[in-house]
C-alpha positions in Angstrom: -3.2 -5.2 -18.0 -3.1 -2.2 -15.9 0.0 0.7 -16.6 2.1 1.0 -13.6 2.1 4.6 -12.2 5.9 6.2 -12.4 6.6 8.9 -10.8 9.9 10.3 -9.6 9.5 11.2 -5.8 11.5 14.1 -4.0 12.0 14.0 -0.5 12.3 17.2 1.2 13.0 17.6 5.3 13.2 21.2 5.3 10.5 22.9 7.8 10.2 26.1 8.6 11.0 27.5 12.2 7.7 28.6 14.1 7.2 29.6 17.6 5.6 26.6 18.6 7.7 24.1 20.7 7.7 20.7 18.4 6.9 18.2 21.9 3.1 19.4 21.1 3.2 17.3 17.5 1.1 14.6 18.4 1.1 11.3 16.1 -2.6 9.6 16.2 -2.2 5.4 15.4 -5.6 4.1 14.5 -7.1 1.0 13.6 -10.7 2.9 11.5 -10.3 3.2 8.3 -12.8 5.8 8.1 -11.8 9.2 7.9 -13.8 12.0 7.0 -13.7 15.6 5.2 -15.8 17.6 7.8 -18.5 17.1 10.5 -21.4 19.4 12.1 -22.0 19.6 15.6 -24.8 16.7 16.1 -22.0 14.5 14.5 -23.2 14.5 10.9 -20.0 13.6 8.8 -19.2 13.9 5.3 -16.5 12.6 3.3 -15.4 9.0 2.4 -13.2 6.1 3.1 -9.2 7.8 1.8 -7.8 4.9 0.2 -4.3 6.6 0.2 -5.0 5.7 4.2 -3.9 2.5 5.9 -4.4 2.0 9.3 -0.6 1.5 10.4 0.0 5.0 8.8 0.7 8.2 10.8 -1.7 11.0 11.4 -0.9 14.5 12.8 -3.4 15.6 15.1 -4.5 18.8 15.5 -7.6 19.9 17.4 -10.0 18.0 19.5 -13.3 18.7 19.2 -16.6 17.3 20.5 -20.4 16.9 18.7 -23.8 15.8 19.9 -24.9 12.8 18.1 -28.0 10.9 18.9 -26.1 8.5 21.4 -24.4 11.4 23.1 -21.2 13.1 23.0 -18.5 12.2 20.7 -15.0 13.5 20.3 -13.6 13.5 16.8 -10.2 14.0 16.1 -9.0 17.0 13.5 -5.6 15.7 11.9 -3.6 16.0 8.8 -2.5 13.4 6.4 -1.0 14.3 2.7 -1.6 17.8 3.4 -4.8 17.4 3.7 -7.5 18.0 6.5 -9.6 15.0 8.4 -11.8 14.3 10.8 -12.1 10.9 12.7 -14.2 9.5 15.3 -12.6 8.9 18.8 -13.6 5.3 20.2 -12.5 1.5 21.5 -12.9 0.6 18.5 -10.5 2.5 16.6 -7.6 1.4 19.9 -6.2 4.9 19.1 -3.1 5.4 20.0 -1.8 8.9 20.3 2.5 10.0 20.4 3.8 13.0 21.0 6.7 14.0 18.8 9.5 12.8 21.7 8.3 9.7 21.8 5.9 9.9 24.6 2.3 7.9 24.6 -0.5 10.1 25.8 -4.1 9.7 26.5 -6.9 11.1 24.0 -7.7 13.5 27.6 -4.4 14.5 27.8 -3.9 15.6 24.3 -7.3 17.2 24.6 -6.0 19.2 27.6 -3.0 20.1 25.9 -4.3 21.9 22.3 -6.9 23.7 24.8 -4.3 25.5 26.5 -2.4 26.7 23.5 -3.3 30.3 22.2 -4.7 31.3 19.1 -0.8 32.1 17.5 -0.1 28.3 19.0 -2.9 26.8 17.7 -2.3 28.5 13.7 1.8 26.8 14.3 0.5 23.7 15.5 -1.7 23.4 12.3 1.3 25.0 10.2 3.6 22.0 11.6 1.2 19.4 11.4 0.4 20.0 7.8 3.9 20.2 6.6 4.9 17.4 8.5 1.7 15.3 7.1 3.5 15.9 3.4 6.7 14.9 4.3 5.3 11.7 5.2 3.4 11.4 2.8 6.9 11.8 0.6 8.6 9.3 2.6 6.0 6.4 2.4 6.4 6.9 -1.6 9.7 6.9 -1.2 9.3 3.7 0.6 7.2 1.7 -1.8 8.9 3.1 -4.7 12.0 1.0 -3.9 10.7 -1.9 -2.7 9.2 -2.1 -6.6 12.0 -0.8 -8.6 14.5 -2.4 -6.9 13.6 -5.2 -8.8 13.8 -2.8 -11.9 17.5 -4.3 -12.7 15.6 -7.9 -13.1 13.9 -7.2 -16.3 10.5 -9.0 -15.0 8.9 -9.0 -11.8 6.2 -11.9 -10.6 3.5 -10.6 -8.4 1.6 -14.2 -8.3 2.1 -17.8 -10.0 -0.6 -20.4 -7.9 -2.2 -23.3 -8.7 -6.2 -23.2 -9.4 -8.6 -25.6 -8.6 -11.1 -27.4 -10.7 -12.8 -30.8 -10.7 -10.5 -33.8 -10.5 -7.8 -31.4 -12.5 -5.8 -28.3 -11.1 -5.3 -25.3 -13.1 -2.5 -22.2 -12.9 -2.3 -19.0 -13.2 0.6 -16.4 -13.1 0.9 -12.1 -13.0 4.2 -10.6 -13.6 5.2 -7.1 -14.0 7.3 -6.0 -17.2 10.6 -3.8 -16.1 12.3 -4.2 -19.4 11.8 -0.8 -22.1 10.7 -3.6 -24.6 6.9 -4.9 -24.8 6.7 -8.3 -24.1 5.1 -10.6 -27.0 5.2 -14.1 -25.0 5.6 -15.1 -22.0 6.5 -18.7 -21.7 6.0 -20.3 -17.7 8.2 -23.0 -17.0 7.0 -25.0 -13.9 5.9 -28.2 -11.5 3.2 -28.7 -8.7 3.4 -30.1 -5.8 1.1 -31.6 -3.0 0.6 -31.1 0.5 3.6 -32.4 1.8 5.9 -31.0 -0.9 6.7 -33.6 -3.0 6.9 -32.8 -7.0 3.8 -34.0 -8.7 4.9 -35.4 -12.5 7.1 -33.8 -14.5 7.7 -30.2 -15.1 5.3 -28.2 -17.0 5.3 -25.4 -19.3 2.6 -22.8 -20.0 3.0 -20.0 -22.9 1.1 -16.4 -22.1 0.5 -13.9 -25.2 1.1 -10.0 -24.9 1.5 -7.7 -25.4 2.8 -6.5 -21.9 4.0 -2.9 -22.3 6.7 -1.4 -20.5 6.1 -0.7 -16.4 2.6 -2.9 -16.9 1.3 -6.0 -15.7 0.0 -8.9 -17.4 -2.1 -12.3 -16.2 -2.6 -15.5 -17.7 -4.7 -18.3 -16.1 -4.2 -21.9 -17.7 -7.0 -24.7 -16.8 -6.2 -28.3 -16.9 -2.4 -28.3 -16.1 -2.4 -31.2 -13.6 -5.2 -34.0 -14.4 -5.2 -34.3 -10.6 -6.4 -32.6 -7.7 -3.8 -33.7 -5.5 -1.2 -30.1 -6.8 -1.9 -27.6 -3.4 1.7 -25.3 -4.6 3.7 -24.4 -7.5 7.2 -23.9 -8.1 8.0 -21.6 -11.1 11.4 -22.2 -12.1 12.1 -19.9 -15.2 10.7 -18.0 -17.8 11.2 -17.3 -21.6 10.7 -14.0 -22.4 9.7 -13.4 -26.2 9.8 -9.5 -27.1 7.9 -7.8 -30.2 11.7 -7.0 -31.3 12.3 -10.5 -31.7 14.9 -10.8 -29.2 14.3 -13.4 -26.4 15.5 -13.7 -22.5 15.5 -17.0 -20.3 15.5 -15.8 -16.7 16.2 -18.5 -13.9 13.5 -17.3 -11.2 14.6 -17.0 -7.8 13.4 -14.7 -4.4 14.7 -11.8 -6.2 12.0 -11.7 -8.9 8.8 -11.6 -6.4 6.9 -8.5 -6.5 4.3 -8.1 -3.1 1.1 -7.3 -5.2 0.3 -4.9 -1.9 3.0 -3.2 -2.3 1.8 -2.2 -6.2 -1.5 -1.3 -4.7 -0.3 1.0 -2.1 2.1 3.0 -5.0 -0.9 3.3 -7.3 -2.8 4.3 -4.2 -0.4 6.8 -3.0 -0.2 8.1 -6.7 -3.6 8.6 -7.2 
């Protein structure tokens, strides 16, 4: 079982004037996921892989530079993300994809033209902006996450997974949910049916009972073999739930779309978090 992170997120969209005109932000869209702390002029790099970064995410640019690798001449792209300072490699690979802050798409030669021509004082706002604008995205894509997952606070119980397993000649099942209540869950009882590939109900329903604990804001997995003495079961439907608390008190919850929980979506908050 594995604690949820919590934290309370402020937004803030404050920024401070500077005397650098805001049409030379420019928003690098990349497909690497390699990013990297600093580089030397014959292209050695150092850092790893930010797993706080995901491809679709935004990344404020803020100097082009080049280095001389073995295989010739590379550009890598200075940016900030979080805050923080990186370093990426420029090529078809990545497709990147660079914005200016009006909306405008713009070649990697283009932006390269443009930071040259600014002076030193432009170049120091520039990086002033981009950093500050790099942590209040970073605020908003908490901010994000954080209510896609607690919006199902009000539920009591989340359910990241419930599938069916395969085995020979029987099918198995296994289910992850997410405990939102302030009490620690003692059992966990599934209450459920299979069916086949072309969506018929295979036997009667079926019910599965998962021990805890499951604290408060933490996850908990069960995985059940022999469920179905078949092979036939490709999806499950999990109707409801009996919820069993070390209190003693229970809770029947009727599942329905409301109660799914994108296990990415958890994955990305702890990332963010970390």
């Amino acid at each position: 079982m594995k604690k949820l992170l919590f934290l309370s997120v402020i937004f803030f969209a404050h920024l401070c004037s500077c005397q650098l005109s805001k049409d030379s932000i420019t928003v690098l869209r990349s497909k690497s996921s390699l990013i990297y702390s600093s580089f030397s002029t014959s292209c050695y790099r150092t850092g790893d892989y930010d797993k706080k970064y995901q491809p679709q995410d935004m990344l404020f640019v803020t100097d082009i530079a080049e280095c001389k690798g073995y295989s010739g001449t590379k550009d890598m792209i200075g940016f900030y993300f979080d805050g923080k300072k990186y370093y990426m490699e420029d090529n078809s690979e990545n497709e990147n994809v660079f914005y200016v802050m009006k909306g405008e798409q713009k070649q990697l030669a283009d932006v390269k033209a443009k930071i040259n021509s600014l002076t030193a004082v432009e170049k120091d706002s520039l990086d002033s902006w981009s950093k500050r604008y790099s942590e209040v995205y970073m605020h908003k894509l908490k901010n994000e996450v954080y209510d896609r997952i607690f919006s199902k606070e009000k539920n009591g119980i989340a359910i990241i997974s419930a599938f069916p397993t395969e085995g020979y000649s029987f099918t198995g099942a296994e289910f992850k949910i997410l405990n939102f209540s302030k009490k620690t869950i003692k059992y966990v009882t599934f209450n459920f049916y299979g069916k086949n590939a072309v969506k018929d109900r295979v036997g009667i329903n079926m019910s599965r009972k998962g021990i805890g604990p499951i604290e408060s804001l933490a996850s908990g997995s069960w995985s059940f073999d022999s469920v179905w003495l078949t092979d036939i079961v490709q999806t499950l439907k999990l109707v409801s739930v009996n919820i069993i608390y070390m209190d003693g008190s229970k809770r029947a919850v009727t599942i329905t779309d409301k109660h799914w929980l994108d296990q990415e979506d958890l994955d990305r908050f702890n990332n963010l978090m970390d």
